[in-house]
KOLTOR-219394 format. One line per 3 residues: number of its first residue (from 1); for each residue x, y, z of N, C-alpha, C, O. Coordinates in steps of 0.2 Angstrom, whole numbers, plus 5000, padded with zeros to 4 digits. Each point is the difference from the previous one (the first is absolute). Layout:
residues N
NUM = X/Y/Z/X/Y/Z/X/Y/Z/X/Y/Z ~ ... .
This chain:
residues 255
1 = 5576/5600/5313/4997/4997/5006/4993/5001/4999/4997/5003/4995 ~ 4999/4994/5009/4994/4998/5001/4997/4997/5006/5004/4997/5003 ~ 4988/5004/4998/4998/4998/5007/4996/4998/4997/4998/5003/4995 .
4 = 4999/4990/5009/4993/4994/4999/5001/5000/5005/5005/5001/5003 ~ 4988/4996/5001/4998/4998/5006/4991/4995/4997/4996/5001/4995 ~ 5005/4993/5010/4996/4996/4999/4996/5000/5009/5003/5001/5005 .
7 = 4990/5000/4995/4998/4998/5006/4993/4998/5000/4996/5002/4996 ~ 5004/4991/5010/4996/4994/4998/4997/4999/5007/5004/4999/5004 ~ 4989/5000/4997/4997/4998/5004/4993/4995/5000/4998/4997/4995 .
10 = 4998/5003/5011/4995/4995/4997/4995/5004/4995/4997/4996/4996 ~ 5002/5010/5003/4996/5004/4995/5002/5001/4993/4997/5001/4995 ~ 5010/4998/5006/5002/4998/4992/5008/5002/4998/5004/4997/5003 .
13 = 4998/5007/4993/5006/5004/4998/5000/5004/4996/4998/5000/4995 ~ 5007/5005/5008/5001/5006/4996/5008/4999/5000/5004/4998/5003 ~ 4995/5007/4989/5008/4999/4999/5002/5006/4995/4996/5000/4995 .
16 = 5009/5004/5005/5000/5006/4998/5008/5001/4997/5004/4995/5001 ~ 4999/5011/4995/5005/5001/4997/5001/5005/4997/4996/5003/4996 ~ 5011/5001/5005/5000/5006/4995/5005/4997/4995/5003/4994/5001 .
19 = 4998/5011/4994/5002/4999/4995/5005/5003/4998/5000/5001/4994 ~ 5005/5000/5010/5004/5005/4997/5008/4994/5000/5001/4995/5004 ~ 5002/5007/4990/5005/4995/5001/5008/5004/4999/5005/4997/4999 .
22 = 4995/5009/5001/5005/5002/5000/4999/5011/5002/4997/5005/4998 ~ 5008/4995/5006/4997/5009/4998/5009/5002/5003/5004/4996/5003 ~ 4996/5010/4995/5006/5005/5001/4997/5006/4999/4994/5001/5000 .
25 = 5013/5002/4999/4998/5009/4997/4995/4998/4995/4994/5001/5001 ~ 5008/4997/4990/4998/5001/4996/4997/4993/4997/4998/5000/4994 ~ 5002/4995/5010/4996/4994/4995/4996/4998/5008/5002/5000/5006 .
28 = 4994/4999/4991/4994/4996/5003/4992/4996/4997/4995/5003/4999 ~ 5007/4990/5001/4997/4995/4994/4995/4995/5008/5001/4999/5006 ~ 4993/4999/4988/4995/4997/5004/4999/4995/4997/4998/5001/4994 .
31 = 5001/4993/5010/4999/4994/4997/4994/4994/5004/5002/4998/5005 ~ 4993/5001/4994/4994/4995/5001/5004/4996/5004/5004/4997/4997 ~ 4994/5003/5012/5004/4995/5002/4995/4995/5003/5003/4996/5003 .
34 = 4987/5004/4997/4997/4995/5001/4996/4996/4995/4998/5004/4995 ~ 5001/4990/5005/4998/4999/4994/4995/4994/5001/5002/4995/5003 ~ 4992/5006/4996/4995/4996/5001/4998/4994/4995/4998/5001/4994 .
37 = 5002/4991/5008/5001/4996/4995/4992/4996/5004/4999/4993/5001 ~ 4997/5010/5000/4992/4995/5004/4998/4998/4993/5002/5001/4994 ~ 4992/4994/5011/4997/4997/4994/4993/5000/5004/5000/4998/5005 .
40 = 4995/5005/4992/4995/5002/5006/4995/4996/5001/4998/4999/4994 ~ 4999/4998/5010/5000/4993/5002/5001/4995/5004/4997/4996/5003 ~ 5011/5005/4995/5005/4994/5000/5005/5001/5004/5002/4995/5004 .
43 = 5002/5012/4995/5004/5000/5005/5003/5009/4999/4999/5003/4994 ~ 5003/4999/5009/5003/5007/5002/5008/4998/5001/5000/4995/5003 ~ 5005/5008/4994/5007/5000/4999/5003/5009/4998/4998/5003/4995 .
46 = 5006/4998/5011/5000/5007/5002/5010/5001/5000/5004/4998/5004 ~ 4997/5005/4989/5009/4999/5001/5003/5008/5001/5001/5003/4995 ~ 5001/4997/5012/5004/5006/4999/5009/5000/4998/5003/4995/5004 .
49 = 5002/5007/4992/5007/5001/5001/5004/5006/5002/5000/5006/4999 ~ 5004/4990/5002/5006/5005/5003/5008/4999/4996/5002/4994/4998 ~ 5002/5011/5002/5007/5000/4999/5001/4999/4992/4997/5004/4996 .
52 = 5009/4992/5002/5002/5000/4994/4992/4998/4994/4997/4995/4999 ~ 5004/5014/4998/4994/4998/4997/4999/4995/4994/4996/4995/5000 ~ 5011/5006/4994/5001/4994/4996/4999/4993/5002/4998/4995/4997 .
55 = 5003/5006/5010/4999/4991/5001/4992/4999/5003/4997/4995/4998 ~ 5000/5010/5004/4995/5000/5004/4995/4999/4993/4996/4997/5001 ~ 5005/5007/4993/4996/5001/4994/4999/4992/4997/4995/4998/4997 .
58 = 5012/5000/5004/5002/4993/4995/4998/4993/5004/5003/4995/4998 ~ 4993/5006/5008/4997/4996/5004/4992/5001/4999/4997/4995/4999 ~ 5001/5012/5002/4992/5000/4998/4999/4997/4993/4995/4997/4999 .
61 = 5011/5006/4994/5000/4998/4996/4998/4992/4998/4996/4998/4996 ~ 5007/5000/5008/5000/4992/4997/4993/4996/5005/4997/4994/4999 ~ 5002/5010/5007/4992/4998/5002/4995/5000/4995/4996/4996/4999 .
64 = 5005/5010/4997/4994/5001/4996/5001/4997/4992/4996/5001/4996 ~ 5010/4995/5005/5000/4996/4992/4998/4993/5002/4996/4997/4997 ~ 5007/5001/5009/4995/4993/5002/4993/5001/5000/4996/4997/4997 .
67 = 5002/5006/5005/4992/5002/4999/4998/4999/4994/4996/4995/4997 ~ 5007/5010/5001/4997/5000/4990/5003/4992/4997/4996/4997/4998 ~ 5009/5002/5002/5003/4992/4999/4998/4994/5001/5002/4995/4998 .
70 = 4992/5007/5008/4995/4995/5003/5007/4993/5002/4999/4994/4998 ~ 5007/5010/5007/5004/4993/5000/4996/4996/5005/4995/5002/5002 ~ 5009/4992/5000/4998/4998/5006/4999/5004/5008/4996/4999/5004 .
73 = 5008/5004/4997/5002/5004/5003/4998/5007/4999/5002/5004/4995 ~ 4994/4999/5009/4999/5006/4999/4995/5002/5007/4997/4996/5003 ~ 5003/5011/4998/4996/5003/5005/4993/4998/5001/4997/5001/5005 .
76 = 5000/4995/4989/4993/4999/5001/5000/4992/5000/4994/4998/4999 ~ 5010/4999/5002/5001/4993/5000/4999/4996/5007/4997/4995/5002 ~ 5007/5010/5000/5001/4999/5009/4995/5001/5004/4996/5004/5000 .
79 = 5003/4988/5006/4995/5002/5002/5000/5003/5005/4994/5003/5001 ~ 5012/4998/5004/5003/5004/5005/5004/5005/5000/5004/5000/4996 ~ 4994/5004/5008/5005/5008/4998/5008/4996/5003/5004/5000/4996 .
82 = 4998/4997/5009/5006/4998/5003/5005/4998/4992/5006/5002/4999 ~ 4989/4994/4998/5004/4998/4992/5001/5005/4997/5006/5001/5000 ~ 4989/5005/4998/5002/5005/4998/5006/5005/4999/5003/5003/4996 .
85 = 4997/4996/5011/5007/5004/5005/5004/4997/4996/5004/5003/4996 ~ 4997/4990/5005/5006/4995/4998/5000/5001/4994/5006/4997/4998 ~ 4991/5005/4997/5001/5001/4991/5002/5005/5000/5003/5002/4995 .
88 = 4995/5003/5010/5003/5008/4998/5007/5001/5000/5004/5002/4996 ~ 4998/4994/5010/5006/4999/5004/5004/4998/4995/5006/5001/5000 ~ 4992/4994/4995/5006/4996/4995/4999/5004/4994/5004/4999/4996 .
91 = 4991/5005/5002/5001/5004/4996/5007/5004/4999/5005/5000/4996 ~ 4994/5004/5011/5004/5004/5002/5006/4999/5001/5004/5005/5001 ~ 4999/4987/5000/5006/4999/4998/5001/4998/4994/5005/4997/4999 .
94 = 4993/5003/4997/4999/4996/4992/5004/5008/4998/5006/5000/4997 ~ 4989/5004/5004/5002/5007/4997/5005/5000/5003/5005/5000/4996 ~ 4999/5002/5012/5006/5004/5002/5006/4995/4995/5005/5002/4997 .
97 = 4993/4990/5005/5004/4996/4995/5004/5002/4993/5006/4999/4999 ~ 4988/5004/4996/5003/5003/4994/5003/5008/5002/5003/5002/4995 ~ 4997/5000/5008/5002/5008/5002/5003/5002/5003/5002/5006/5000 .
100 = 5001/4990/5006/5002/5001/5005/5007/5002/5000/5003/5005/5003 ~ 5001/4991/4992/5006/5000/4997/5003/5008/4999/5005/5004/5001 ~ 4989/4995/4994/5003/5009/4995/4999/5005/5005/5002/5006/4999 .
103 = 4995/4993/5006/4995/5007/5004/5007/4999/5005/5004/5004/5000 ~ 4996/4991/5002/5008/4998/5005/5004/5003/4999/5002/5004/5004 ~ 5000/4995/4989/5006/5004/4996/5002/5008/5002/5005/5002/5002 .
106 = 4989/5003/4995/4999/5004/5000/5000/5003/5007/5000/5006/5001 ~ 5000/4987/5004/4996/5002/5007/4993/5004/5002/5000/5005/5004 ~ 4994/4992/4994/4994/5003/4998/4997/4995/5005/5002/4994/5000 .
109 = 4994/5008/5005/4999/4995/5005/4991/4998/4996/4996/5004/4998 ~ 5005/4990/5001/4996/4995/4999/4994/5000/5004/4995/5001/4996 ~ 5005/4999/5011/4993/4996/5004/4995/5004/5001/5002/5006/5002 .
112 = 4991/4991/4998/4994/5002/4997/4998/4995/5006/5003/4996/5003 ~ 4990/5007/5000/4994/4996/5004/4994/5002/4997/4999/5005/4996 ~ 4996/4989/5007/4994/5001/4996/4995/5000/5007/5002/4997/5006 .
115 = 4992/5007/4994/4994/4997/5004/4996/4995/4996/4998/5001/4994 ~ 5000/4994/5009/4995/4996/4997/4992/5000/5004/5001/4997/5005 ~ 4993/5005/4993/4994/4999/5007/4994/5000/4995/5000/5004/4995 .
118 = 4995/4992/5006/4996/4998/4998/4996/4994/5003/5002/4998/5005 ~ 4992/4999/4991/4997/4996/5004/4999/4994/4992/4999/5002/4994 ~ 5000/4991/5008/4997/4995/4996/4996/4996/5001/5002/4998/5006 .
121 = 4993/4999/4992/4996/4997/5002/5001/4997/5003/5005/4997/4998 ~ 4993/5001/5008/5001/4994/5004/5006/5000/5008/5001/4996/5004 ~ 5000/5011/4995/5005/5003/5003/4999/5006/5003/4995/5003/4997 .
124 = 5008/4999/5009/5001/5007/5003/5001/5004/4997/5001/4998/4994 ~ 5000/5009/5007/5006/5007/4998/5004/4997/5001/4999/4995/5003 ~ 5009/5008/4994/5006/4998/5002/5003/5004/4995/5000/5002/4994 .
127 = 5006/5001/5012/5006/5007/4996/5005/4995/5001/5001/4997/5005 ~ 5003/5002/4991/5007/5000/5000/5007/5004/4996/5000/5002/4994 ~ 5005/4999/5011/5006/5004/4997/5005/4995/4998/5004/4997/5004 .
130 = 4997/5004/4989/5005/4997/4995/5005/5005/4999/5000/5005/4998 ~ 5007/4990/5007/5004/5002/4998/5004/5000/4994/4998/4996/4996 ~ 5008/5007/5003/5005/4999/4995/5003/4993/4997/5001/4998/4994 .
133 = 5000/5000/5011/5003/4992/5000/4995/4997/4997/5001/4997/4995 ~ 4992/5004/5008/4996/4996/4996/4994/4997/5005/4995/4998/4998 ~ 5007/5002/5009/4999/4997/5005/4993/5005/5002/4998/5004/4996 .
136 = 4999/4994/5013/4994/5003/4999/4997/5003/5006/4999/4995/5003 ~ 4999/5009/5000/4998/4999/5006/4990/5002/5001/4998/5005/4996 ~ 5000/4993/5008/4993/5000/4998/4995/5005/5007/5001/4997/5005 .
139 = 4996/5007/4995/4999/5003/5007/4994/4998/5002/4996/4997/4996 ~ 5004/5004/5012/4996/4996/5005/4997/5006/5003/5001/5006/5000 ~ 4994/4990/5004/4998/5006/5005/5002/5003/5005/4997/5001/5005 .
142 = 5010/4999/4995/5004/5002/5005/5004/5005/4995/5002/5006/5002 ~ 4999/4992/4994/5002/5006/4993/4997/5003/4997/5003/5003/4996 ~ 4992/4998/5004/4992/5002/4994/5004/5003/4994/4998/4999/4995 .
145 = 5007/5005/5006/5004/5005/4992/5008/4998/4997/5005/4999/5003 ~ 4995/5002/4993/5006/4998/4997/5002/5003/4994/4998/5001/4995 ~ 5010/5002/5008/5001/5006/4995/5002/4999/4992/4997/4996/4997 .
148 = 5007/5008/5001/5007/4998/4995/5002/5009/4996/4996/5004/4998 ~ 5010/4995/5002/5002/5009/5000/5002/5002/5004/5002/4997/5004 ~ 4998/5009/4994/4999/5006/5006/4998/4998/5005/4996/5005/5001 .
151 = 5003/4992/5004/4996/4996/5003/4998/5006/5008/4995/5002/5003 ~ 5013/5000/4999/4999/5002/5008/4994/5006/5001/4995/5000/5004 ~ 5008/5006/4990/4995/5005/5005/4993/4999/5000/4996/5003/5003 .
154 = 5002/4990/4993/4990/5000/4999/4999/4996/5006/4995/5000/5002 ~ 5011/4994/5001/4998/4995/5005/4997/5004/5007/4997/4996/5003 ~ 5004/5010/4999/4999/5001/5008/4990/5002/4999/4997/4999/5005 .
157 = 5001/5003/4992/4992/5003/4999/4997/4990/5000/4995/4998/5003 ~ 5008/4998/4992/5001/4993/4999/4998/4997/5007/4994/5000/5003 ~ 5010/4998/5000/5002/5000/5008/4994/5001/5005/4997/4996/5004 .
160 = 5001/5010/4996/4996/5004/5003/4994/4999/4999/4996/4999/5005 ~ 5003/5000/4989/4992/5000/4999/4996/4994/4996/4994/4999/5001 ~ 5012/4996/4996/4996/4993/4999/5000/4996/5005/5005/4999/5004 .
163 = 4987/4996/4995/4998/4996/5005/4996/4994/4995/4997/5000/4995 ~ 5004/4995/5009/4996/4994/4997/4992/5003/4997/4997/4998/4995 ~ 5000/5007/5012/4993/5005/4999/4999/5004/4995/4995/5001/4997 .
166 = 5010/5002/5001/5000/5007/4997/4996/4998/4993/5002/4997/4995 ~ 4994/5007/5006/4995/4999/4993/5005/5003/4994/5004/5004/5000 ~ 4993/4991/4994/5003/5003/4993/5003/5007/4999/5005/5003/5000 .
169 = 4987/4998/4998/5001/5011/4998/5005/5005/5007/5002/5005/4999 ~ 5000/4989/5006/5005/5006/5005/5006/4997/4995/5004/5004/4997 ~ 4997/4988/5003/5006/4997/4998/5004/5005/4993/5006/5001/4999 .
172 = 4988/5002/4997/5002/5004/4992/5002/5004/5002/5006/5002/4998 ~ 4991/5001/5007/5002/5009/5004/5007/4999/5000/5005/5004/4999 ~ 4996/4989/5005/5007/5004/5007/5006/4995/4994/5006/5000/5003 .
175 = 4994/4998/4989/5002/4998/4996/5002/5005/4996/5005/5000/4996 ~ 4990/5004/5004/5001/5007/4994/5003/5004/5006/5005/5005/4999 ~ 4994/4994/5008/5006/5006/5003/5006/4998/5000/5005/5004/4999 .
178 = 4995/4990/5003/5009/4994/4999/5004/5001/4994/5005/4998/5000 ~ 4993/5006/4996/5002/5001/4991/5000/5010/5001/5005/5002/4996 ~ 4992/5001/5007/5000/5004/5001/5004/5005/5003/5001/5006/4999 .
181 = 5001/4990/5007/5004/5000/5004/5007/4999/4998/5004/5005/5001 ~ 4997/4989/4995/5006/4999/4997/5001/5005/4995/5006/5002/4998 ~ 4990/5000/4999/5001/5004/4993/5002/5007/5004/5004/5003/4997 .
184 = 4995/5000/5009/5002/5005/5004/5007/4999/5001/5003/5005/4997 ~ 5000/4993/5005/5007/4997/5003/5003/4996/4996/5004/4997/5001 ~ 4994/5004/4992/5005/4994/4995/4998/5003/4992/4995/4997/4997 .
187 = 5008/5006/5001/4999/5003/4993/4999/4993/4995/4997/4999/4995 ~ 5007/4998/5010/5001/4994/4994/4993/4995/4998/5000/4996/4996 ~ 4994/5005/5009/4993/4999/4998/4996/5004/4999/5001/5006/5001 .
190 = 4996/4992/4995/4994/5008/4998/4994/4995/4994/5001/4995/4997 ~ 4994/5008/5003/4993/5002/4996/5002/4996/4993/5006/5001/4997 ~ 4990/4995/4999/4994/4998/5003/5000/4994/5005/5004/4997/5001 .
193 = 4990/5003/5001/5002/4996/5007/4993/4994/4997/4995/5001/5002 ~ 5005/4995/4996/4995/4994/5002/4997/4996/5003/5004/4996/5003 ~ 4990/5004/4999/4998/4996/5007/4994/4996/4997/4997/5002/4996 .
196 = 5004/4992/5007/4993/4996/4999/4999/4997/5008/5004/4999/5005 ~ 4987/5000/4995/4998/4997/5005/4995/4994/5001/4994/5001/4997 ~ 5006/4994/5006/5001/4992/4996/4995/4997/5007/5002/5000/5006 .
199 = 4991/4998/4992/4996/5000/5007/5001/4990/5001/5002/4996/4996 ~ 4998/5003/5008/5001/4991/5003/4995/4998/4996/4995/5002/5002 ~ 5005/4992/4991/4997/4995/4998/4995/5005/4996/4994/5000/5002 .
202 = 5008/5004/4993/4995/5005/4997/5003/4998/4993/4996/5001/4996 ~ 5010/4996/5001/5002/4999/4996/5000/5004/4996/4997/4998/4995 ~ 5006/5007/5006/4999/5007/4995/5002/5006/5000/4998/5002/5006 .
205 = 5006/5003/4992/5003/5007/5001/4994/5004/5000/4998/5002/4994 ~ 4997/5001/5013/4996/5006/4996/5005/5005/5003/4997/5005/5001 ~ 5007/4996/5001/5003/5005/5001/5007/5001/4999/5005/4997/5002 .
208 = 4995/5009/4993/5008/4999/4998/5001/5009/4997/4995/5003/4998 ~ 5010/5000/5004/5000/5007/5001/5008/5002/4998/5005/4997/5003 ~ 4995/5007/4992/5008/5002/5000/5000/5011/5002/4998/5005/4997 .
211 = 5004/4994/5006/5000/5009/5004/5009/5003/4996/5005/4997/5000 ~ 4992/5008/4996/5007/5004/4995/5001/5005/5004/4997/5003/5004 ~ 5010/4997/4993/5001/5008/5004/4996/5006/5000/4998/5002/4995 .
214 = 5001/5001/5009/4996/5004/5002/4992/5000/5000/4996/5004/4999 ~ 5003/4988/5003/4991/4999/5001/4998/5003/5009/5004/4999/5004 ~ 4991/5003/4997/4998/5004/5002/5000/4994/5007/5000/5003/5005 .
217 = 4999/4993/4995/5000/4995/5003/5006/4997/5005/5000/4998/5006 ~ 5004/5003/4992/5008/4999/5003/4999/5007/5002/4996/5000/5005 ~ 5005/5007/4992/5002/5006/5002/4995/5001/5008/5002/5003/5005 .
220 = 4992/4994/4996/4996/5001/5005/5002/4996/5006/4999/5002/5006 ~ 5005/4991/4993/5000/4995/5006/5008/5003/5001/5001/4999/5007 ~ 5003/5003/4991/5005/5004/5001/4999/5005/5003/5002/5001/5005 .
223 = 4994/5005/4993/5000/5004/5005/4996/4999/5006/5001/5003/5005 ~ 4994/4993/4994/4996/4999/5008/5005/4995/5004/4999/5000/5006 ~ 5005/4996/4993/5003/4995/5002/5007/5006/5005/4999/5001/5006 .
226 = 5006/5002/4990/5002/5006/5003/4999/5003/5006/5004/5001/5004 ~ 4989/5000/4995/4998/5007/5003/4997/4996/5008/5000/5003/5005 ~ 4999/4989/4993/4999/4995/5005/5005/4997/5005/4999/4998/5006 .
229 = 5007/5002/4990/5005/4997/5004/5005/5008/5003/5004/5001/5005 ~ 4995/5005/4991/5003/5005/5005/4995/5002/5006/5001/5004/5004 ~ 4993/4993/4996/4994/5003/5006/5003/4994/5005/5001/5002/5005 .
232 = 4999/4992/4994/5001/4996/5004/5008/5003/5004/5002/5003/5004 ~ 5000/4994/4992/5010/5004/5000/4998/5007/5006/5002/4999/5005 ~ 4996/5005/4994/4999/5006/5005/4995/4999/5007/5000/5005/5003 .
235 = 4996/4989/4998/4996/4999/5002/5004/4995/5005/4997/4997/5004 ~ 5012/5001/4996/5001/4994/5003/5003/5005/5006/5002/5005/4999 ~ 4998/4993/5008/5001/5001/5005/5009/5003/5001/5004/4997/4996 .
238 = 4998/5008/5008/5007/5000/4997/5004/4994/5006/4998/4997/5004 ~ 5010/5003/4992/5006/4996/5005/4995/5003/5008/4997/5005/5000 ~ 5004/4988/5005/5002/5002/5006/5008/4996/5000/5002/4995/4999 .
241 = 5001/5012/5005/5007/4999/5000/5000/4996/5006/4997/5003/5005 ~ 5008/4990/4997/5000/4998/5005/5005/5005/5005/4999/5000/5006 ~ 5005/5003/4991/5004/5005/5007/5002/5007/4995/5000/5000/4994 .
244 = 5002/5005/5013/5001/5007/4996/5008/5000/5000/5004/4996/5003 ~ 4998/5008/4993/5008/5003/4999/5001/5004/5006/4996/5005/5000 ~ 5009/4994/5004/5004/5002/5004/5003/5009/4997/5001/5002/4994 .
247 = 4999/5002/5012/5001/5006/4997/5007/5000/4999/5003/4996/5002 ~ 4999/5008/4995/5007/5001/4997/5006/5002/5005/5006/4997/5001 ~ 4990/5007/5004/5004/5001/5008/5001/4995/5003/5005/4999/5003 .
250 = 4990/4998/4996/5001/4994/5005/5006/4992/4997/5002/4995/5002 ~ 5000/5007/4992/5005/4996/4996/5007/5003/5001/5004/4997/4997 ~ 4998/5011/5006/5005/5003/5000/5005/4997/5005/4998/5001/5006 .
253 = 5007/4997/4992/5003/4998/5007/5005/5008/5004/5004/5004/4998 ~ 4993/4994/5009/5004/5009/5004/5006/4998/5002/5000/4995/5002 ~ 5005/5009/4996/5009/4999/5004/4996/5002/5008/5003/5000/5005 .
């Protein structure tokens, strides 16, 4: 398993990921699940994935051979991120196409989701989440974030704290805590975590940061964030009980 989250506003986009793709008692394997295809300039393309890794690898895979193949078709071709979505989308059945069968067989579940966000000339930000099927859904300012994984325990700080306002550098913050969080409550996430942060019509990545286990950095927003939500938690008003319990006497029936 794994957690991405994608979050978009008029200042621009952050978008973050850990890396863990498997853990137990005795194995536990990590695998690159964001991957930056910009042309700086020209356009920013921000791809995070989720789920069956083989399919998920043999999709970025073949992204980066039309590139190199100079087909018609490719991420730099496009002059709309919407197209883009819709090319990623038919990769990703191209591939379940050839696989799905044998992973069937075995009962090996297949489906994989992508984040797509980025900017092109001529064009806003814009995040969208590709499904499995192939299909797409794209967030609004009514959505500003958009998960895939692990998804529940990072969504409630989500919720709380994004706004169409919220400046970038909080948007990174409360994205490394959404990853944070879940890696607390879910073994099956964990370190390294990658973040990038994407300013509106800058055409460019200056910010891109990957935090490993044990960087000093996570250890410090976990323990202040803790120490923050048990001071609040102790600080909240107790139950007022709407009525009291009747004494025990008064429930005894007298012959």
């Amino acid at each position: 398993m794994t957690y991405c989250l994608g979050i978009i506003n008029r200042f621009g986009i952050v978008m973050a990921s850990d890396s863990r793709t498997n853990a137990g008692v005795d194995y536990i394997s990590a695998y690159k699940k964001l991957f930056d295809f910009s042309v700086p300039g020209d356009r920013v393309i921000i791809i995070c994935s989720s789920g069956n890794l083989s399919i998920t690898q043999g999709v970025i895979t073949r992204l980066q051979r039309d590139i190199n193949n100079e087909e018609k078709e490719n991420l730099y071709t496009f002059s709309h991120l919407y197209d883009v979505a819709r090319y990623i989308g038919n990769k990703t059945r191209e591939i379940q196409e050839l696989d799905r069968p044998w992973l069937e067989k075995d009962k090996i579940d297949y489906h994989c989701n992508f984040l797509l966000g980025g900017q092109i000339k001529g064009e806003t930000p814009q995040l969208y989440l590709i499904y499995s099927q192939g299909n797409y859904i794209q967030a609004t300012p009514e959505t500003p974030f958009l998960q895939i994984g692990e998804a529940k325990y990072g969504k409630p700080i989500l919720d709380r704290t994004v706004t169409g306002e919220t400046p970038l550098e909080a948007l990174a913050k409360c994205a490394v805590l959404s990853i944070d969080s879940t890696m607390k409550s879910n073994i099956s996430v964990g370190p390294p975590i990658d973040v990038i942060m994407y300013n509106t019509n800058s055409f460019q990545l200056l910010h891109k940061l990957q935090l490993r286990l044990g960087d000093p950095y996570l250890a410090k927003i976990r323990k202040l964030w803790e120490e923050h939500v048990r001071h609040a938690f102790e600080s909240m008003p107790n139950i007022e009980w709407k009525y009291e319990v009747q004494s025990y006497q008064e429930d005894v029936l007298i012959d």
